[in-house]
N, C-alpha and C positions, 0 to 999 in steps of 0.2 A: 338452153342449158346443155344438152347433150353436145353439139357446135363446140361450147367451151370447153367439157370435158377433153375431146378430142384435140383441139388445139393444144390444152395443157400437156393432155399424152404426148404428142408431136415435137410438143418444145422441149419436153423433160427426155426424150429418146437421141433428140438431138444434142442435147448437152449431155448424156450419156456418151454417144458418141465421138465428141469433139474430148471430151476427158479424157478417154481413151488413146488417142491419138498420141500424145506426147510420149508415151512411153513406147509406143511403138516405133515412131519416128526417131529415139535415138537410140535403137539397137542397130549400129551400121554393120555394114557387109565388111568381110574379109577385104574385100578389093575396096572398100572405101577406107578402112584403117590403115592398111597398106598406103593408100592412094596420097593419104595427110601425112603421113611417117615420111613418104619418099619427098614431098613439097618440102617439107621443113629440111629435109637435107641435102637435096638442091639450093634453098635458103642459107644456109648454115658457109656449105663450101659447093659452086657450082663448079669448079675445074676438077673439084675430086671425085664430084658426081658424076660427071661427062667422061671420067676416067674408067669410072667404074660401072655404071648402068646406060650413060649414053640417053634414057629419054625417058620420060614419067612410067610408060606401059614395060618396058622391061624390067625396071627399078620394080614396080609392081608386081610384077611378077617375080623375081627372084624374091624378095620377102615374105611374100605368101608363101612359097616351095619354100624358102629357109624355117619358118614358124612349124608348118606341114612337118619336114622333118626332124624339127627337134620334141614337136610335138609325139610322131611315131616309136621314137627313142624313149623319151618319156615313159608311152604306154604297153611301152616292148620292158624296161629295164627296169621300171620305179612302177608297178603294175599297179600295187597297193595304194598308195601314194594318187596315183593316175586316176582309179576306181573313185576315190573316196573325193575330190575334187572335181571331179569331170563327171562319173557316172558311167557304165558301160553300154548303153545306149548307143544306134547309128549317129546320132548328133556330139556326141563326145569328144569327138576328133574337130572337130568344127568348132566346139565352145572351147578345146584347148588352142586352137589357133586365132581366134579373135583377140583371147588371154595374153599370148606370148605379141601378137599386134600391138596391143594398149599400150 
């Protein structure tokens, strides 16, 4: 009896766990939003990609720094605005550039 109880804990901890997962799993990173934004426009037009960023990792990077700064401006000039969507927290700056990513 007590064998079973334990196995049921086990399986019911694990299937807490795997629930869990999904939602975790698709909050992507800055650099993986970036990463699918800059593919699709590679896709889109490759000669004007190559004009312009040259390789997936620089493309990635310029659109993180572009987000970044429009995101700064945002919570430098639209404060109110900024606060009340973001939150003034160290992460706020982070969830406004996943945001301008999407």
């Amino acid at each position: 009896m007590k064998k079973t109880l334990t196995t049921i804990g086990l399986v019911a901890a694990i299937a807490a766990g795997t629930m869990a997962l999904p939602g975790a799993a698709s909050a992507a990173s800055t650099a993986d939003l970036a990463r699918a934004e800059c593919r699709n426009d590679k896709l889109d037009d490759p000669r004007e990609f190559g004009r312009e960023h040259g390789t997936i990792k620089r493309c990635v990077k310029n659109e993180t720094r572009q987000a970044r700064r429009e995101c700064k401006a945002d919570r430098r000039f639209e404060t109110a605005e900024f606060r009340r969507e973001y939150g003034t927290g160290k992460k706020a700056l982070r969830r406004c550039v996943r945001d301008e990513l999407r």
